[in-house]
N, C-alpha and C positions, 0 to 999 in steps of 0.2 A: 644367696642373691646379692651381687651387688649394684651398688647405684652413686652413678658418678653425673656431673652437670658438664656439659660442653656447650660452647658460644660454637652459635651458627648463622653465618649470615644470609641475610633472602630480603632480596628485591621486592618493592611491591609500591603499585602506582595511590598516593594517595587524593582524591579528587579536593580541592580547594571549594570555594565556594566564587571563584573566578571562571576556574575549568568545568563547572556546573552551568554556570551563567552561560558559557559560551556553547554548549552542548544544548540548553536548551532554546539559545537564540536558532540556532544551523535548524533545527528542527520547525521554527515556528513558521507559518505564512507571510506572504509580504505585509496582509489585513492585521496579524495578531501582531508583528511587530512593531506595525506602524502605530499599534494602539499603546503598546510597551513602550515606544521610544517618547510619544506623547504623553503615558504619566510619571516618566522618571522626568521627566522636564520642568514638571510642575511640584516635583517635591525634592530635584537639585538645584541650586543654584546656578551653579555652573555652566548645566547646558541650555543651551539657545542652539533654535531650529533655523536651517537656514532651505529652500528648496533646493530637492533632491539636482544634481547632474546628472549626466550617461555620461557612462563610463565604460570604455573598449574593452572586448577581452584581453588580458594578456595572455603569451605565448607561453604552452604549457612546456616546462625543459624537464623531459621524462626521469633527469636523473637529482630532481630534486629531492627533498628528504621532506616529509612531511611531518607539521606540527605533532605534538605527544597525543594532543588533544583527537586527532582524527584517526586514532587507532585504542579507541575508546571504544568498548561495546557497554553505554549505559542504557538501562530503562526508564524511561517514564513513571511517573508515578497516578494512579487510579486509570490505565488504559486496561485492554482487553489481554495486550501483550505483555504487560507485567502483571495482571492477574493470573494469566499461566504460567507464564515462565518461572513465577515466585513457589507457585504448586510442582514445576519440574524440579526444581530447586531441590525440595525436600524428597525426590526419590532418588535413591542410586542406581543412577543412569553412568552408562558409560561414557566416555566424551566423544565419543563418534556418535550414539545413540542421541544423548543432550544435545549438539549440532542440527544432528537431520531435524529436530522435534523443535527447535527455536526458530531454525530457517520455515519449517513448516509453517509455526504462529503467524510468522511473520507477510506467508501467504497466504491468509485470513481475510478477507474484506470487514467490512464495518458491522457487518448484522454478525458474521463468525462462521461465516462458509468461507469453504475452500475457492480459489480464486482458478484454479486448475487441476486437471482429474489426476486422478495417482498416476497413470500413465504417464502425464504428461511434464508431470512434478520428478518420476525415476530419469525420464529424458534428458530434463531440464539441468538438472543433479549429476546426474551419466550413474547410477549407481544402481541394482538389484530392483525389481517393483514388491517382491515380498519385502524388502526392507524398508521402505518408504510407507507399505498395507501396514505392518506392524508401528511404523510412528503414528500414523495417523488413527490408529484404535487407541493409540495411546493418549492421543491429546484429545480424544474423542470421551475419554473417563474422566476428564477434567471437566470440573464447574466456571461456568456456567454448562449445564449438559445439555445438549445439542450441537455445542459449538466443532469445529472440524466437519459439519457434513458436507456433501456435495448437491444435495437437492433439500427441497422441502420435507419431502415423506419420511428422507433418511433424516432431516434432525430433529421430525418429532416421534421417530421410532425411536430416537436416541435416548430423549425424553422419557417415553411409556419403560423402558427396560430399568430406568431409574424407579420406578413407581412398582412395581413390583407387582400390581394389582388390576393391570387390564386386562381384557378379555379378549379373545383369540379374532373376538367381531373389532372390537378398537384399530388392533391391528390392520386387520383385513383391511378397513375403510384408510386409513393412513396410506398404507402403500397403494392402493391401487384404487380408490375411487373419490379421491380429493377434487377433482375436476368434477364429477359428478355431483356432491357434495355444495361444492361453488355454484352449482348452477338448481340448485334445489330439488333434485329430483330423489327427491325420499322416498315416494312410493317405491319409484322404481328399484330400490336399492334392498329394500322389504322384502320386495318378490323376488330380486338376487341370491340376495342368502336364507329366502323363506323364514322368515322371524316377522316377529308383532313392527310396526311403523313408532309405536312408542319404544322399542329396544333401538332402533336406527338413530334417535331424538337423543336418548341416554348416551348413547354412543359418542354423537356428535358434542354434545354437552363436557364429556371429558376430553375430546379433542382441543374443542372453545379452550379450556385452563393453559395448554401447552403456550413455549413461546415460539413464534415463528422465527423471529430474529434474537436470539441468543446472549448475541455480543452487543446490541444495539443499547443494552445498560452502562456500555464504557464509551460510546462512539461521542467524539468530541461534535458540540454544536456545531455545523458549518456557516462558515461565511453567506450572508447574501449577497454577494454579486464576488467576483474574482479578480483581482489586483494583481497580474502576471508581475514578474521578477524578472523578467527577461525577453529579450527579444531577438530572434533570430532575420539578421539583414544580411545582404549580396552587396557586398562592397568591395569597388574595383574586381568585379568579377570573380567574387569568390565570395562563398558565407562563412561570418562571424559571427559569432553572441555575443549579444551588447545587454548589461541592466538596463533596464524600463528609465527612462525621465524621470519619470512619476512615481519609480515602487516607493522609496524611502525617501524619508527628508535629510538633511546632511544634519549631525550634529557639531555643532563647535562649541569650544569651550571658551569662557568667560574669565581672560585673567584678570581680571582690576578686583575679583575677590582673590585669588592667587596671592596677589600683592600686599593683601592684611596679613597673610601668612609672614613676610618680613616684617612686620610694626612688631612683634611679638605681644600677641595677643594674650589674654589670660588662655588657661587649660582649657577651660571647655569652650570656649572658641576655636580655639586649637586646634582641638578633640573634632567639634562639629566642621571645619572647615578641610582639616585633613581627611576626613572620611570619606566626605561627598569628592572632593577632589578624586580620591585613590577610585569610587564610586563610578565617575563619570570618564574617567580613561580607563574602567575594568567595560563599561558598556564600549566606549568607540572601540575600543581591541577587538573584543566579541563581535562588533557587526563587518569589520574589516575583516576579521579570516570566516566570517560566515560568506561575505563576498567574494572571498579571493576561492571559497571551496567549492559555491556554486558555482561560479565560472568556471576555474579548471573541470568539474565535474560533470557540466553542459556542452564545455567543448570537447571533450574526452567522446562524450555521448553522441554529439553532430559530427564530428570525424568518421564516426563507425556509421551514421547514419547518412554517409555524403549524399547516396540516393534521394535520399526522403526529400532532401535540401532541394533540389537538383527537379526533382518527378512529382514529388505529394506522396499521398498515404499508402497507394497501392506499392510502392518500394521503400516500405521501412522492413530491414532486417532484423532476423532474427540477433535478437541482445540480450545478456546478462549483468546483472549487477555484480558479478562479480568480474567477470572482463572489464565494467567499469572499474573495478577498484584496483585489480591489477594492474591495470595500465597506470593508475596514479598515485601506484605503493600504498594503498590504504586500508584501512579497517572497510568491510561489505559493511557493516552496517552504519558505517559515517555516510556512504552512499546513499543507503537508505532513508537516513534523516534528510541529506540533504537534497532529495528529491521530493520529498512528502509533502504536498499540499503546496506546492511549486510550479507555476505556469508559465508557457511560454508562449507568444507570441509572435505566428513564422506566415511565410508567403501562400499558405496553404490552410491557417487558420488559426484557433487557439487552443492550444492541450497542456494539459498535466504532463510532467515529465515523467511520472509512471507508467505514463500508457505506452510509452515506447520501450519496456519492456516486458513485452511480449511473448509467449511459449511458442514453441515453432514446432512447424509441422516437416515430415520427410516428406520430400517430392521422389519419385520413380528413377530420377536419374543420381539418388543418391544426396541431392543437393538437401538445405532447407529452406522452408518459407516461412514470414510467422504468421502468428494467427488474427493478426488483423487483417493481411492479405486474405486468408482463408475465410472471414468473416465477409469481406467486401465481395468475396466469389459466389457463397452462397448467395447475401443480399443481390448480387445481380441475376443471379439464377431465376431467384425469385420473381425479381419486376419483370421478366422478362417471358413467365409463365403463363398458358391459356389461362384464363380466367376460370374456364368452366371445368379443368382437368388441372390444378395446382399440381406442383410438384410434392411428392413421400418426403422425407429426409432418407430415405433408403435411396432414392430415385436422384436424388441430390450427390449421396454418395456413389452413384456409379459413372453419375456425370462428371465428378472431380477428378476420380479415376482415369478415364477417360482424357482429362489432360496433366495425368501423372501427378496428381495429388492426390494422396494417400492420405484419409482418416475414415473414424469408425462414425458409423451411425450415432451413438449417443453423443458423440463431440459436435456433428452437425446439430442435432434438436438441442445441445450447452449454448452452441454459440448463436443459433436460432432465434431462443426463450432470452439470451442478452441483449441480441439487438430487437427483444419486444415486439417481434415478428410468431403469427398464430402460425398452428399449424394450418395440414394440408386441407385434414378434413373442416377446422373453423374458416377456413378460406374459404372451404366451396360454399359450406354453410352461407356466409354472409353474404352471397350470391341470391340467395331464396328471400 
């Protein structure tokens, strides 16, 4: 056996405590940084707040090169998403396999259900639906367990197969009479499955322990009220995104401490003066390409949405996050960050710039629509219903049909139970 040493060289990005700071500004709301930029103000010297300006978008030139920092896939630290992705971490996962199952987390909502059905997520992806079933069992054996379901019943069935010890009754009652259940009808539920009213109580009692909301252990507090970042105006007959007056305060720096820097001061004046100094141009960098990445990243997104600009809600297109980042050479998930917890301000209202990417449905002539149009179709269906005869969600689905949109009955009662709309038969019900 022999054994010999050889130098081998290899690239590798190492994160500063600069390129930290600026990853986790892009990330934050205009509320949380506005609260960041007011206590570094009070424990730097240097900076002094001046009221925020509007500031125009600049013109995105498709052939610029993007900063290092914005082809960055870092995590968070105590979120839902680095709580799995650190458990993906330790399996040997392929890197095609690792991708689908990160992109997956990352279509998690706040409690740890899925944001879109496997369907609609293989669509979305363009790839196999068994390979997408197989990610999502996958991240479905991760802790917190429950997390990855699609409904209620699925994430405390998720739950009970963890426990190893329920009864074939626990079950029963999880998938299929949780509505019942809600509404207290225990007797009747006794003479269902013909068992004692005290087994149905027991039953219910280990249900009580499950969590409904899974991931709701890592979901960041929300702001009370919404500080938009942005606003979309019509100028000289065309739309723009413009930052908010109001998101942020300007920072400026303070040279007449600058200037002890020449007296030549002792060391630890020095020490304390160069710090905060190098401190207070490490924060204005970070919030200047936190700026410069929202806007390209909004206008990127209102180009593709010129309809939306133009119509309102019912014409927003089908969009990816990743056609956004394509179009601006960048990391998907610098996207990501830099839309999260991000609001805008347009002639139609105020949203999240999440919400505009949307799953989309096929339409009959091949085309797509997304599913907020799809959402707003049923909603009108609905208001528009006898009273005394409400419309199925089956009855929903043949009417959509009928003007060549194509979805399944469970996607209508998803997006149904979203917009907080009862069913048919609680409809007629509330008639009595």
């Amino acid at each position: 056996m022999e054994i010999s040493l050889a130098a081998q060289q290899q690239q590798k990005l190492q994160l500063t405590p600069q390129m930290r700071q600026s990853m986790e500004i892009l990330h934050m709301s205009a509320l949380e940084l506005n609260e960041y930029i007011k206590q570094q103000a009070v424990d730097n010297p240097f900076i002094e707040l001046q009221p925020a300006k509007e500031t125009p978008l600049s013109h995105y030139a498709g052939g610029a090169q993007p900063d290092w920092w914005q082809n960055v896939d870092l995590s968070g630290d105590a979120t839902l998403e680095s709580v799995l992705l650190e458990q993906l971490a330790c399996m040997k996962l392929d890197r095609t396999a690792l991708s689908l199952c990160s992109w997956i987390i990352g279509n998690l909502d706040d409690k740890g259900y899925l944001l879109h059905s496997k369907e609609e997520l293989s669509a979305m992806k363009g790839i196999p639906l068994a390979q997408v079933c197989d990610a999502v069992s996958l991240i479905q054996s991760l802790e917190p367990y429950g997390v990855g379901a699609s409904t209620l019943a699925e994430c405390l069935v998720l739950q009970l197969r963890q426990q190893q010890e329920s009864s074939l009754l626990v079950y029963s009652l999880v998938q299929h009479d949780l509505v019942s259940i809600g509404q207290g009808k225990l007797k009747q539920l006794a003479d269902k499955y013909e068992t004692e009213l005290a087994d149905i109580k027991a039953a219910i009692t280990v249900i009580s322990t499950l969590n409904p909301k899974p991931g709701a252990l890592y979901s960041r507090e929300k702001p009370q009220y919404i500080m938009p970042d942005l606003a979309l105006r019509q100028l000289e007959g065309k739309y723009e995104v413009i930052l908010e007056r109001s998101s942020l305060p300007t920072i400026t720096l303070n040279h007449s401490y600058l200037s002890m820097l020449e007296q030549n001061p002792s060391k630890d004046v020095h020490r304390y003066l160069t710090g905060h100094w190098q401190a207070a141009k490490g924060l204005t960098d970070s919030i200047e390409r936190r700026k410069a990445t929202l806007l390209r990243t909004a206008g990127v997104m209102f180009e593709m949405q010129a309809e939306f600009c133009r119509n309102g809600i019912l014409h927003i297109r089908p969009m990816t996050m990743k056609q956004v980042a394509e179009a601006l050479r960048i990391h998907e998930s610098t996207v990501s960050r830099a839309i999260s917890h991000k609001y805008i301000r347009t002639p139609w209202g105020l949203y999240e710039l999440k919400y505009f990417f949307a799953s989309s449905i096929h339409h009959a002539d091949g085309s797509m629509v997304s599913a907020i149009y799809m959402k707003e179709r049923i909603r009108a269906l609905i208001a528009a219903e006898k009273r005394e005869s409400p419309l199925s969600d089956q009855r929903i689905v043949a009417l959509l049909a009928g003007e060549g949109l194509l979805i399944s009955r469970r996607t209508v009662t998803k997006y149904r139970e979203q917009m907080n709309i009862m069913s048919s038969a609680w409809r007629k019900r509330s008639l009595k």
